[in-house]
C-alpha positions as CSV (number, residue, x, y, z in Angstrom):
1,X,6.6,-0.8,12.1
2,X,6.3,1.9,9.8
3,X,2.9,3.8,9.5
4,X,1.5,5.3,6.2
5,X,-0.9,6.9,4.5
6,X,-1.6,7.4,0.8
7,X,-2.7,10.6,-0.8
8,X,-4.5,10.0,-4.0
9,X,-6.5,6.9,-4.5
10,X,-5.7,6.3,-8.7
11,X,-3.8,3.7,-10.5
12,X,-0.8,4.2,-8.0
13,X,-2.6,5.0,-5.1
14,X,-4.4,1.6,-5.0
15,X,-0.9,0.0,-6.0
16,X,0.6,1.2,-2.8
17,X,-2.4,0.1,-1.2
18,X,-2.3,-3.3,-2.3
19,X,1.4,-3.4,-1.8
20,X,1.4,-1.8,2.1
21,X,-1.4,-4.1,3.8
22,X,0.5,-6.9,2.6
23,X,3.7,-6.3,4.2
24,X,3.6,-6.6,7.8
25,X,6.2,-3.9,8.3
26,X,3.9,-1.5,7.3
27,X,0.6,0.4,9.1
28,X,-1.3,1.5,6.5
29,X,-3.4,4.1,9.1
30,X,-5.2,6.7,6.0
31,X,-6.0,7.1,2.8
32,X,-7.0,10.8,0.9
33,X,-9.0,11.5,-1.9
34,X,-11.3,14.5,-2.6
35,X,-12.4,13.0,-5.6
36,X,-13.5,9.6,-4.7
37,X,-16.3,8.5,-2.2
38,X,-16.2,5.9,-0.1
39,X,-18.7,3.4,-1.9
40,X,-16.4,4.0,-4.9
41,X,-12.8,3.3,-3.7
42,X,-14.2,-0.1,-2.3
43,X,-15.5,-0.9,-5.7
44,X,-11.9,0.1,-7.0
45,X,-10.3,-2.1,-4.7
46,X,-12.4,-5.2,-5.1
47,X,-12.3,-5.2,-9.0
48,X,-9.3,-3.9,-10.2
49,X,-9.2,-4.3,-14.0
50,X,-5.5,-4.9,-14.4
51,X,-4.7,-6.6,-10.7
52,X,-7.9,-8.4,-10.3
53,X,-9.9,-9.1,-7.4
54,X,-8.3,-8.3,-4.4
55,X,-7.2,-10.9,-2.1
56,X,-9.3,-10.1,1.2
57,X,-12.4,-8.6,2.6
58,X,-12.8,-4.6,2.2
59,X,-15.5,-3.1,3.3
60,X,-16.7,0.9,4.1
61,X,-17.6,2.1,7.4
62,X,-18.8,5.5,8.6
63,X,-19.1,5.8,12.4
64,X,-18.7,9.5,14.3
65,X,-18.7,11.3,11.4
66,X,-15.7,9.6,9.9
67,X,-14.9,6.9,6.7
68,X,-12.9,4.3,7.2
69,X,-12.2,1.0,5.0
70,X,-12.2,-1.8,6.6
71,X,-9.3,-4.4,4.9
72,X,-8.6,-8.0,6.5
73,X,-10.7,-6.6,9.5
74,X,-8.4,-3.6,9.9
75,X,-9.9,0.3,9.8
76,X,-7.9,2.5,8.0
77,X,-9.1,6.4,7.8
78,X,-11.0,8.2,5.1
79,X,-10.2,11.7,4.3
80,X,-11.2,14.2,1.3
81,X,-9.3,17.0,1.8
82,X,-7.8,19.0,-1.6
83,X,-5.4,21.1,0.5
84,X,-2.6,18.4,2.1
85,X,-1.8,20.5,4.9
86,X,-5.5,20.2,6.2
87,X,-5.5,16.3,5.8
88,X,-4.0,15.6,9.6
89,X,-2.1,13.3,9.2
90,X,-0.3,12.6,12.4
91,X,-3.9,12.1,14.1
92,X,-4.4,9.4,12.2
93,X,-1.4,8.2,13.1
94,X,0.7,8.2,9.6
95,X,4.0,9.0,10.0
96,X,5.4,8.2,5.8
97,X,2.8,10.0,3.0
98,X,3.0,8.1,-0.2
99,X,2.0,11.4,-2.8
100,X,0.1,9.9,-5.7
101,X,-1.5,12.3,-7.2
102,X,0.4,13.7,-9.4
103,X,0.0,17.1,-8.3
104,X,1.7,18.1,-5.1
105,X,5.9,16.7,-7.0
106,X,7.2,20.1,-5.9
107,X,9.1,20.4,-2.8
108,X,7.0,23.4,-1.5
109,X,3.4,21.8,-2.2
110,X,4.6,18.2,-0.8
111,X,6.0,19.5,2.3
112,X,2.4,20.5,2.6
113,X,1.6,16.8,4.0
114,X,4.1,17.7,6.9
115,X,1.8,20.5,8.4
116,X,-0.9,17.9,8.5
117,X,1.2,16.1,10.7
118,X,3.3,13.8,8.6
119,X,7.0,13.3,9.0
120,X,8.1,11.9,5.0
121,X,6.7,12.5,2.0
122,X,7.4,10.0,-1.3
123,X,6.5,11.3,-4.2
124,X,5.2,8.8,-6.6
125,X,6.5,10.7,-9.6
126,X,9.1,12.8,-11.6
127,X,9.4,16.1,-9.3
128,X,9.0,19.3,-10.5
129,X,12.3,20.9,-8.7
130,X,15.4,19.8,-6.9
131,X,13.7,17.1,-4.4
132,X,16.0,14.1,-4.5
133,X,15.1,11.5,-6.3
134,X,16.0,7.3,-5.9
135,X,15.5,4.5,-7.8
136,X,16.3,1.3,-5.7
137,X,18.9,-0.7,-7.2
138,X,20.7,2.4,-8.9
139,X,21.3,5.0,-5.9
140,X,19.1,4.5,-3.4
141,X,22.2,4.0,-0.8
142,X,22.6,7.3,-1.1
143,X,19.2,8.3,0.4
144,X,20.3,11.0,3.2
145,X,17.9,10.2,6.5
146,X,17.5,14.0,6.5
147,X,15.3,14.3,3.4
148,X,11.9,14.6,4.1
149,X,10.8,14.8,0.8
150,X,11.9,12.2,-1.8
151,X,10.8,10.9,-4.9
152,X,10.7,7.7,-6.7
153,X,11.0,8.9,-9.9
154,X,8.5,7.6,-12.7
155,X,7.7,4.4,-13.3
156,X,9.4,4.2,-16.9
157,X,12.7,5.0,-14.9
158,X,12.1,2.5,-12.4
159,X,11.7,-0.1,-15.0
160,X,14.6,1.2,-16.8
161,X,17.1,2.5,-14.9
162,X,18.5,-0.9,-13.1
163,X,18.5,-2.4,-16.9
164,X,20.8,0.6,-18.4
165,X,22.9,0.6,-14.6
166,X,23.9,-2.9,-15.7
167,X,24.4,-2.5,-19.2
């Protein structure tokens, strides 16, 4: 099973979220935002004005000093941390860092996840160097186990690119 965490808790952010505690090949185990409280991102994730309601319980939880939401019964970490190297990552057990942010697309500031602890980083965006980039359906057979750092490109390519690979 694969173990994640998400940093940034926007549009995407709560896209992945959906998408991860849905799919029982995936641990969603944390969640960052320095922005957001906990109060708030439960709101967000109840009444999501495109997606709807979601489909489950979510609830907050603060015990020891620490956030967690609590989805279908399961706790999954709060963090707000602006510096990804100090969001740790690997004590919280997430292995894969979905970056959805929008700011750390540069190899340099996205490898900052792995100090926390992390041992991937997807960037939910265009990058702002050389990190590799895939688009499932087009290349992403190509994806080299070595990268840590990868990116999904945008979403306009995602939409896009299979369409003008077949044309």
């Amino acid at each position: 099973m694969a173990t994640m965490g998400i940093n940034g808790f926007g549009r995407i952010g709560r896209l992945v979220f959906r998408a991860a505690v849905s799919n029982p090949s995936i641990s969603l185990k944390a969640v960052n935002d320095p922005f957001m409280d906990l109060k708030y991102m439960v709101y967000q994730l109840k009444y999501d004005s495109v997606h709807g309601r979601f489909a489950g319980t979510v609830e907050a939880k603060e015990a020891d000093g620490k956030e967690f939401l609590v989805v279908n019964g399961t706790e999954i970490q709060i963090f707000h941390e602006k510096d990804p190297a100090a969001i740790p990552w690997g004590a919280a057990g997430a292995d894969y860092i979905c970056e959805s942010t929008g700011v750390f697309t540069a190899q340099e500031k996205a490898e900052l996840h792995i100090k926390g602890g992390a041992k991937k980083v997807i960037i939910s965006a265009p990058p702002k160097d050389a990190v590799p980039i895939y688009v499932v359906g087009v290349n992403h057979l190509d994806y080299k186990a070595s990268d840590t750092v990868v990116s999904n490109a945008s979403c306009t390519t995602n939409c896009l690119a299979p369409l003008t690979k077949v044309v």
